[in-house]
LOVO-736278 format. One line per 5 residues: number of its first residue (from 0); their letters; for each residue x, y, z of C-alpha. Coordinates in steps of 0.5 Angstrom, whole numbers. Layout:
<atoms>
NUM = a = X,Y,Z; ...
</atoms>
This chain:
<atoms>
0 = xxxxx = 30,56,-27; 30,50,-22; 23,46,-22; 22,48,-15; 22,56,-17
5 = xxxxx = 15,54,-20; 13,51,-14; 15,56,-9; 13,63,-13; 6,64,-14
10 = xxxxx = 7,68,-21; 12,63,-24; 6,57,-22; 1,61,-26; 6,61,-32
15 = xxxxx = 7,53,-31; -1,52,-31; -2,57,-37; 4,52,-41; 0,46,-38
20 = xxxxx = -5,49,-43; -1,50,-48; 1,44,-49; -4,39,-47; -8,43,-53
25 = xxxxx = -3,42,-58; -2,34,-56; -9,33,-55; -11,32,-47; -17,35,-46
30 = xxxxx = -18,37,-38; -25,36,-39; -24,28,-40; -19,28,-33; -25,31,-28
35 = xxxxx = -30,26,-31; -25,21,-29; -24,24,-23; -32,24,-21; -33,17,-23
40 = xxxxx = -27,15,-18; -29,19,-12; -36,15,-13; -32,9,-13; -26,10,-7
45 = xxxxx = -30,15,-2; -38,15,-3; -42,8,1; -46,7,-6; -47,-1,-7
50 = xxxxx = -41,-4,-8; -45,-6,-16; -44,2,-18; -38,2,-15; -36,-4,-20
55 = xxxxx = -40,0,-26; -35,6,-25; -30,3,-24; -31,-1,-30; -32,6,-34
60 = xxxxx = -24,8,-31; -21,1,-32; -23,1,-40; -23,9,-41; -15,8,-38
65 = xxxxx = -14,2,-43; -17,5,-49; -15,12,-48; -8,12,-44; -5,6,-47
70 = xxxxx = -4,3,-40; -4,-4,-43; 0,-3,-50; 7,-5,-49; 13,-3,-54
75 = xxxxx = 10,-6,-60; 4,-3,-59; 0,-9,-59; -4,-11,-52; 0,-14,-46
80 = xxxxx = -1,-19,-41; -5,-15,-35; -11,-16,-30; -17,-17,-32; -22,-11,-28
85 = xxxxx = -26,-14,-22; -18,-16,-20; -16,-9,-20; -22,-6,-17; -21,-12,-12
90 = xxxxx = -15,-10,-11; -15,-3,-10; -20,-5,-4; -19,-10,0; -11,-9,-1
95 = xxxxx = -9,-2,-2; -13,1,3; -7,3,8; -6,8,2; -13,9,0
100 = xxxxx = -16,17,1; -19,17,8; -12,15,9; -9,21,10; -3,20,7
105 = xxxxx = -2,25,2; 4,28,-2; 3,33,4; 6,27,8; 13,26,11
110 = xxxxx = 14,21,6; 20,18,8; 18,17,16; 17,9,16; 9,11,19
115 = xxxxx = 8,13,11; 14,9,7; 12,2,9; 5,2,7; 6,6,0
120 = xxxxx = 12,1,-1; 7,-5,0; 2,-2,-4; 8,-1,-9; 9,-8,-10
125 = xxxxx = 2,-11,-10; 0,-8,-16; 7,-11,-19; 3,-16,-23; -2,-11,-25
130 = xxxxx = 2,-12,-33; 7,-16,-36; 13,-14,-36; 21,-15,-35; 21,-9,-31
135 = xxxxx = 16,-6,-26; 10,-3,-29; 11,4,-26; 5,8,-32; 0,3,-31
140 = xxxxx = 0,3,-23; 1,10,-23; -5,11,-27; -9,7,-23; -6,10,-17
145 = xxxxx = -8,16,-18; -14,16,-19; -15,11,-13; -12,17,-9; -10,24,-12
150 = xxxxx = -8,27,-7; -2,21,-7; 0,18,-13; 3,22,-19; 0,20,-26
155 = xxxxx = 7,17,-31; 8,17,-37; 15,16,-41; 13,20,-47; 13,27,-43
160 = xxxxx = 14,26,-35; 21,21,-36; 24,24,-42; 22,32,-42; 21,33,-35
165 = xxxxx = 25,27,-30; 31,26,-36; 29,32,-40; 29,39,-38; 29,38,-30
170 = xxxxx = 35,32,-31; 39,37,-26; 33,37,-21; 31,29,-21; 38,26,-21
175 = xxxxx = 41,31,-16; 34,29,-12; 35,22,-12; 43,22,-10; 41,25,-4
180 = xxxxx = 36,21,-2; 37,16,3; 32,12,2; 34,5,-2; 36,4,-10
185 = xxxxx = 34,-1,-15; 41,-5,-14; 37,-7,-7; 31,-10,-11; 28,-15,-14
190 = xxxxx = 23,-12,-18; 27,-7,-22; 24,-1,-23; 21,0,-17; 25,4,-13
195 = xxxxx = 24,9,-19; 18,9,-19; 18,11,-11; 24,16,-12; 19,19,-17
200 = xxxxx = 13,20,-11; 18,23,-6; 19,28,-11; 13,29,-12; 12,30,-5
205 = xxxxx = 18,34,-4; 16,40,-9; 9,40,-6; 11,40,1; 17,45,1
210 = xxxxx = 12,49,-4; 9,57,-3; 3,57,2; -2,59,-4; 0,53,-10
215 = xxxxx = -7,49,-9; -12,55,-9; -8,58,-15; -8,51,-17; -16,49,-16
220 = xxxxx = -17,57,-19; -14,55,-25; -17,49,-26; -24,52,-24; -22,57,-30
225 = xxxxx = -20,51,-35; -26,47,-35; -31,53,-34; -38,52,-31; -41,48,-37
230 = xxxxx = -38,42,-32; -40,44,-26; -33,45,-24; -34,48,-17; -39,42,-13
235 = xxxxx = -30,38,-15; -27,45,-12; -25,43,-5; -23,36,-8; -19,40,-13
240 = xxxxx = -16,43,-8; -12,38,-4; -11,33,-11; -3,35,-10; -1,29,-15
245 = xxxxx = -5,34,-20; -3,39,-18; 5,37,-19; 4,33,-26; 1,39,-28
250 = xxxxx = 6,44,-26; 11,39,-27; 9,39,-35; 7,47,-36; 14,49,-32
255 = xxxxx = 18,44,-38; 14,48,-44; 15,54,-40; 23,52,-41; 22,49,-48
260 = xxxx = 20,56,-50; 25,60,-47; 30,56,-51; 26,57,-58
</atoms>
């Protein structure tokens, strides 16, 4: 199947989030350390607490995201060259906030339309310099993003996105999206790797927008359901239920190991 079928029919949505489960709990991703996060960046990027409690916690995101997503590892395992905290947190608000959440640009959003596509190409660029690297730092700024605005920027990761989803089992859906798409390539860049990283927002955003009309209630649901009440989930539903960039991670990962099993 095609990875818009799990978007557009609501049974095969259920059967992608039951194998997310499945395969979050065989490597170890606990759903439970990804609603803290969010928590603490709903704080951070949406309430007028002090600017000091907003740097606390957005410490607590910064270094969780460096010890536990290896955001700043490079291929040798060893730490690379990055920002240091209070310029990421300063960055993020003072410099993104054409993207921030009260934006209301989401993948929801015609992305392509220059209204929307400029601001998301500058936030892209300015955090360019966020790791050292020869080609654009696309895991490090999608993490960060993400949790700056879920409702916009998918998390990456090589391991599993790009090679068992982008370049894996979706191979045919990813590169045929990217040839029909009429927004620039990297041959135009001077930062390779970012119009990857952009093609892989647009496609974010095309599955959520051409989705079935009940994804993100069965998405909050299913979330609600993983979690438990031991969490208090339901006081983070209504946000749950606009995180789009989750819901297509998610959906994106559980349709892959649907597929994979098929094949076993």
């Amino acid at each position: 199947m095609a990875l818009s079928d799990y978007f557009q029919n609501n049974d095969l949505t259920q059967k992608a989030l039951e194998g997310y489960s499945s395969f979050v709990s065989r490597i170890g991703w606990p759903v439970q350390a990804k609603l803290h996060l969010y928590r603490l960046a709903k704080q951070v990027f949406e309430s007028a607490d002090a600017n000091e409690k907003k740097k606390e916690n957005f410490k607590t995101i910064y270094d969780d995201l460096k010890a536990n997503y290896n955001v700043f590892l490079d291929t040798s395992r060893e730490r690379a060259k990055h920002w240091h905290w209070e310029r990421v947190f300063q960055t993020f608000t003072t410099e993104c906030l054409p993207c921030a959440r009260p934006s209301r640009i989401t993948l929801m959003s015609d992305l392509e339309n220059p209204s929307n596509l400029v601001p998301l190409m500058d936030h892209l660029k300015r955090l360019v310099g966020i790791k050292e690297k020869n080609a654009y730092p696309i895991m490090v700024v999608s993490k960060f993003s993400h949790f700056f605005n879920p409702s916009l920027f998918p998390i990456y990761d090589t391991k599993v996105i790009e090679n068992m989803v982008m370049e894996g089992q979706f191979i045919e859906d990813w590169t045929s999206f990217r040839l029909a798409s009429s927004v620039g390539t990297d041959e135009t860049s001077s930062f390779p790797g970012l119009w990857y990283a952009l093609h892989y927002i647009l496609w974010a955003s095309h599955m959520i927008r051409n989705s079935g009309r009940n994804l993100m209630g069965t998405f909050a649901d299913w979330f609600t359901k993983q979690v438990g009440n031991d969490h208090g989930v339901e006081d983070m539903r209504l946000d749950l239920s606009g995180y789009y960039a989750t819901a297509f991670e998610f959906i994106a990962i559980g349709a892959m190991e649907v597929e994979r099993q098929k094949g076993l």
